[in-house]
C-alpha positions as a printed Julia matrix, in Angstrom:
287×3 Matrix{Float64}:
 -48.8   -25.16   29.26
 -50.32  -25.02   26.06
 -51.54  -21.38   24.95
 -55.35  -20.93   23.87
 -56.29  -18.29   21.94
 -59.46  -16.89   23.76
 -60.12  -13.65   21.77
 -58.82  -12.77   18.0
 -60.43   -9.44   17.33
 -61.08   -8.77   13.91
 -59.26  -11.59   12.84
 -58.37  -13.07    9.29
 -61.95  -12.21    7.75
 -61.45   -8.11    8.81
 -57.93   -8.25    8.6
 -58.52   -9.64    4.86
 -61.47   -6.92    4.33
 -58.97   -4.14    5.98
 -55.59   -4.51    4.51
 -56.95   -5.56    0.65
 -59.51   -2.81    0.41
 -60.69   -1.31   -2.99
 -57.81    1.67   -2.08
 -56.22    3.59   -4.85
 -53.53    6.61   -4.03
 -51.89    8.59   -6.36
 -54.2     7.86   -9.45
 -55.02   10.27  -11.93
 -58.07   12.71  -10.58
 -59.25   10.32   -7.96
 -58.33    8.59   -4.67
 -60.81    6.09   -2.53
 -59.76    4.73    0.74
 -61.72    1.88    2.96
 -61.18    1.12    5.87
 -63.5    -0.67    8.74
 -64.71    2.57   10.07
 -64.82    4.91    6.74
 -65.37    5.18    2.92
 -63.17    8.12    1.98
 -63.89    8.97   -1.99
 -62.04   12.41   -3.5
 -62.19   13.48   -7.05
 -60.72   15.76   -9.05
 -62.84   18.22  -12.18
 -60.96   18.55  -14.03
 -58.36   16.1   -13.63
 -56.19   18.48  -15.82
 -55.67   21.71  -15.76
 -53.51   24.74  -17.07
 -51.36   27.24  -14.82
 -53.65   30.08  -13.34
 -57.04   27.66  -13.72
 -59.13   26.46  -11.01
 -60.7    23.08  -10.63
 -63.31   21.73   -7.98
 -62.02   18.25   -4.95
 -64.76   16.62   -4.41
 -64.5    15.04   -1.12
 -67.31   12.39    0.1
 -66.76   10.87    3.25
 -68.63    7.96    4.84
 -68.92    6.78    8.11
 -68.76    2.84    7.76
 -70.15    2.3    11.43
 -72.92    1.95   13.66
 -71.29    4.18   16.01
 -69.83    7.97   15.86
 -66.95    8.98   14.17
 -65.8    12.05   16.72
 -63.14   14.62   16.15
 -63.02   13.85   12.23
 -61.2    16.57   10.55
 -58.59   16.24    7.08
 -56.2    18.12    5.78
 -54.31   19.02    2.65
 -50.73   18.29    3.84
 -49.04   18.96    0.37
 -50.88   20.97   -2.27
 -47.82   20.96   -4.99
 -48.99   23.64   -6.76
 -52.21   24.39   -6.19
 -53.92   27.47   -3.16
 -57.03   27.63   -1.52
 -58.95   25.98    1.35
 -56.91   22.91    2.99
 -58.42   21.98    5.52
 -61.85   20.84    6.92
 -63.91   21.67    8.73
 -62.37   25.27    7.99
 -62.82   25.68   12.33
 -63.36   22.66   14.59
 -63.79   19.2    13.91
 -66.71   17.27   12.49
 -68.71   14.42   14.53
 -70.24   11.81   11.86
 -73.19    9.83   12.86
 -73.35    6.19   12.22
 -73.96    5.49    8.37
 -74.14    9.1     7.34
 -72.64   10.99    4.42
 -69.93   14.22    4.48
 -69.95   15.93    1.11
 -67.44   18.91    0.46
 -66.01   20.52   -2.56
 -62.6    22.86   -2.04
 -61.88   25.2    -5.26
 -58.09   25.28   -5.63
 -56.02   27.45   -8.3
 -53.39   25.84  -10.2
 -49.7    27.73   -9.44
 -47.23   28.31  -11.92
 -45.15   25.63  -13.55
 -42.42   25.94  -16.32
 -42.82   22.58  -17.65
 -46.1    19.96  -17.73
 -46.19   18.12  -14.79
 -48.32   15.59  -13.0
 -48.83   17.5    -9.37
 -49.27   14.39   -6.53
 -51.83   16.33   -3.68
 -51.28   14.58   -0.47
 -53.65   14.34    2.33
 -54.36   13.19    5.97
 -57.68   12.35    7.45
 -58.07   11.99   11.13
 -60.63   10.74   13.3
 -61.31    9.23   17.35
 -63.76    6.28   18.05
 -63.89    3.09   19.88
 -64.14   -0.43   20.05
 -65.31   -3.3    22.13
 -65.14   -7.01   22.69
 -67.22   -9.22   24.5
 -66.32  -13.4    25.58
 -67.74  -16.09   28.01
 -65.86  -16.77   30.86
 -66.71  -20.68   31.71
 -65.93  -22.11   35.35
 -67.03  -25.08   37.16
 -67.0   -26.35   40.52
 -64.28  -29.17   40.99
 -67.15  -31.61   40.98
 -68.75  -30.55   38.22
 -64.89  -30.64   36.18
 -64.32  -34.21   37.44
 -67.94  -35.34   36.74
 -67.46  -33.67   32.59
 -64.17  -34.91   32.44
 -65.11  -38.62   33.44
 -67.99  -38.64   30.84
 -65.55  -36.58   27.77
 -68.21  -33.77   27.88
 -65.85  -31.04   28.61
 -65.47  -29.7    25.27
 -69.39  -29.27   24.58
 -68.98  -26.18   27.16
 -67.34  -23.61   24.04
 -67.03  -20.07   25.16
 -69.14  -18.0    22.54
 -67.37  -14.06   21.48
 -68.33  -10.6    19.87
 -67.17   -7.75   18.58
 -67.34   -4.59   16.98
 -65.33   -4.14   13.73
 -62.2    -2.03   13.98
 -59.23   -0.84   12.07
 -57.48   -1.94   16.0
 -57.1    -6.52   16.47
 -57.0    -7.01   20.39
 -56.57  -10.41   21.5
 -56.62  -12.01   24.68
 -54.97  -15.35   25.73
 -55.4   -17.22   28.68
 -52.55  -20.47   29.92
 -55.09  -22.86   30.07
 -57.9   -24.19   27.81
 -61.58  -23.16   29.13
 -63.55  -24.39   30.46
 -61.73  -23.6    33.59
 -61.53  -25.09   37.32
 -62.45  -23.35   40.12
 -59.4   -21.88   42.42
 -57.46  -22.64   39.42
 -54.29  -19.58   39.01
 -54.57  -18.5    35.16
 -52.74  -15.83   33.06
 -54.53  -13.88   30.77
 -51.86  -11.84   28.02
 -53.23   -8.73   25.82
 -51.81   -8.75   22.56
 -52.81   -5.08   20.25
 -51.95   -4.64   16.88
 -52.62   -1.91   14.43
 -54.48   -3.93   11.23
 -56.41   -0.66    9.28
 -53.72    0.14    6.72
 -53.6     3.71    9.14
 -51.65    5.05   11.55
 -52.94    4.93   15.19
 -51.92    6.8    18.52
 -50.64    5.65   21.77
 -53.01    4.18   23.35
 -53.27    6.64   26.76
 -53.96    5.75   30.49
 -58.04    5.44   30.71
 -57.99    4.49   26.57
 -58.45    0.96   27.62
 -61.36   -0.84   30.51
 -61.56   -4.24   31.13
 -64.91   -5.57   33.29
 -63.83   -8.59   34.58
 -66.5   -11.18   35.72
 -67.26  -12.52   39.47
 -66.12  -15.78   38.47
 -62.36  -14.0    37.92
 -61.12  -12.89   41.31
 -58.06  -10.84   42.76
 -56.45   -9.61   39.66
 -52.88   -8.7    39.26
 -51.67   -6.87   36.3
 -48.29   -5.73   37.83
 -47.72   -1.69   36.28
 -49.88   -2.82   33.26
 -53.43   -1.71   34.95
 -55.65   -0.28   38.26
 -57.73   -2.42   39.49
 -61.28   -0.62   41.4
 -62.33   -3.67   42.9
 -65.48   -2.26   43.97
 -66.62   -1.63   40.33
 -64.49   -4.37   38.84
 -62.92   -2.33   36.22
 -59.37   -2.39   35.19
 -58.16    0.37   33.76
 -55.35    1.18   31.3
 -52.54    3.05   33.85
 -50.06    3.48   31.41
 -48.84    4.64   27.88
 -49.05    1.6    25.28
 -47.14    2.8    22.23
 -47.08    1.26   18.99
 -44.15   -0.02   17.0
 -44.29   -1.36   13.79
 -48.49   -1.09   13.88
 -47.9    -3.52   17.65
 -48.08   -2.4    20.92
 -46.47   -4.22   24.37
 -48.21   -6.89   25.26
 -50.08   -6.41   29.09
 -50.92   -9.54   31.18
 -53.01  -10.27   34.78
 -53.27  -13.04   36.53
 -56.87  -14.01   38.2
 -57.95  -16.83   40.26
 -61.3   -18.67   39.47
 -64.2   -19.25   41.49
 -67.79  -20.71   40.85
 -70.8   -19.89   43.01
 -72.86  -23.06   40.76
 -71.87  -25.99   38.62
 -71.22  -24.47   35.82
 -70.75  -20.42   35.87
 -70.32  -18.73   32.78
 -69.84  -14.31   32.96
 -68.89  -12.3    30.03
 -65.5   -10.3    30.08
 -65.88   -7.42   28.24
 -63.3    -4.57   26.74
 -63.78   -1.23   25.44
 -60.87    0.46   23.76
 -60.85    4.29   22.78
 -58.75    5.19   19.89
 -57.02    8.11   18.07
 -56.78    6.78   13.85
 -55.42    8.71   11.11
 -54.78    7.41    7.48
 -52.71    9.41    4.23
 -54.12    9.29    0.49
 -53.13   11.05   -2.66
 -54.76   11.83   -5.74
 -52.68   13.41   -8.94
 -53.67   15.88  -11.16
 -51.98   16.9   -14.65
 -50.68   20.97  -14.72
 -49.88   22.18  -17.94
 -48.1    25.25  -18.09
């Protein structure tokens, strides 16, 4: 059977905005990083100094969303030769509101050096938030199938999609084409793959829910998920770890039912995630 793609999250137009962002590391008294959660801009004054001088790292850090950025904190992983404040916030982390603004300045002091050099600062910015995707689940009674299928009107019943934007692509493919049959046996697979430019965590047990519509019955997703079939939730039950920015793919299997001629229920997943992305900026030290 012929494979349908029924989700692409954040597919060629966000992987295109993601992974060919205006980014620059390691450039000369500035460094700006984009991704589809943040605008990360930090600056250098002055962009060279002399041994024993101080200058100013301006930091300005957006939060690209309409959601919160939770847990946001960065720090100063390799300060070459320069002391003083690495990290921030200083204690805690920071929660950014959708579409706001974090401004910072950290005043460093230039060490000693016995030749001119050009001093590469290193950094690491981390941050938790979430995504979630919502698509039409389309079944129809056996007469209603036959009756399409005899006129050729099948194809005018198109499942419609959303989703929030996401450094994270989660796709979902079912075995056969929608719109599906009722007590047809299909196989849904979960594909996850990291598409920011960043680094992200293991997705956990409970990272992951999937509410699957009444017109989807007795799923089985082998070790892959719980099912609470009095909520109908399935949850992530175990550790999804990422190799080479892709994670395992998961799979369930659901039978379809139809309570009217044509029944179409949204299917809807919410993913929480752990990102964390590096950037440089280099400043000239003069001894």
């Amino acid at each position: 059977m012929q494979k349908t793609a029924l989700l692409l999250i954040l597919g060629l137009i966000f992987v295109s905005a993601c992974l060919n962002t205006n980014t620059k590391k390691g450039e000369v008294g500035v460094s700006e990083v984009t991704t589809p959660d943040v605008y990360l801009k930090i600056e250098s004054v002055p962009t060279e100094v002399t041994t024993g001088k101080s200058l100013n790292l301006i930091f300005t850090l957006e939060n690209m969303q309409d959601k919160d950025l939770e847990n946001v904190n960065m720090i100063a992983f390799d300060q070459c030769l320069f002391s003083g404040t690495s990290v921030y916030p200083e204690t805690g982390t920071l929660d950014l509101k959708p579409n706001r603004t974090e401004r910072w300045t950290w005043k460093w002091t230039a060490g000693q050096t016995q030749f001119d050099r050009d001093c590469t600062i290193k950094f690491k910015t981390d941050y938790e938030s979430n995504m979630s995707v919502s698509q039409d689940v389309i079944v129809l009674t056996e007469t209603e199938f036959v009756t399409r299928e005899l006129q050729g009107t099948l194809a005018q019943l198109q499942p419609t999609s959303s989703s929030s934007s996401s450094p994270i692509s989660i796709s979902m493919e079912f075995s056969e084409n929608q719109p599906f049959q009722e007590k047809d046996k299909v196989l849904m697979e979960i594909n996850y793959e990291n598409t920011g430019g960043g680094f992200i965590d293991n997705f956990e047990p409970g990272d992951i829910t999937i509410e699957v519509p009444t017109n989807l019955e007795y799923p089985d997703c082998g070790i892959s998920y719980t099912y609470d079939s009095s909520s109908r939730t399935l949850t992530l039950a175990r550790t999804l770890t990422f190799i080479s920015n892709k994670a395992p793919t998961t799979s369930c299997k659901f039978n379809t039912t139809s309570e009217q001629p044509v029944s179409t229920k949204p299917l809807t997943l919410t993913a929480n995630y752990k990102y964390n992305f590096d950037n440089s900026i280099i400043v000239k030290v003069k001894r």
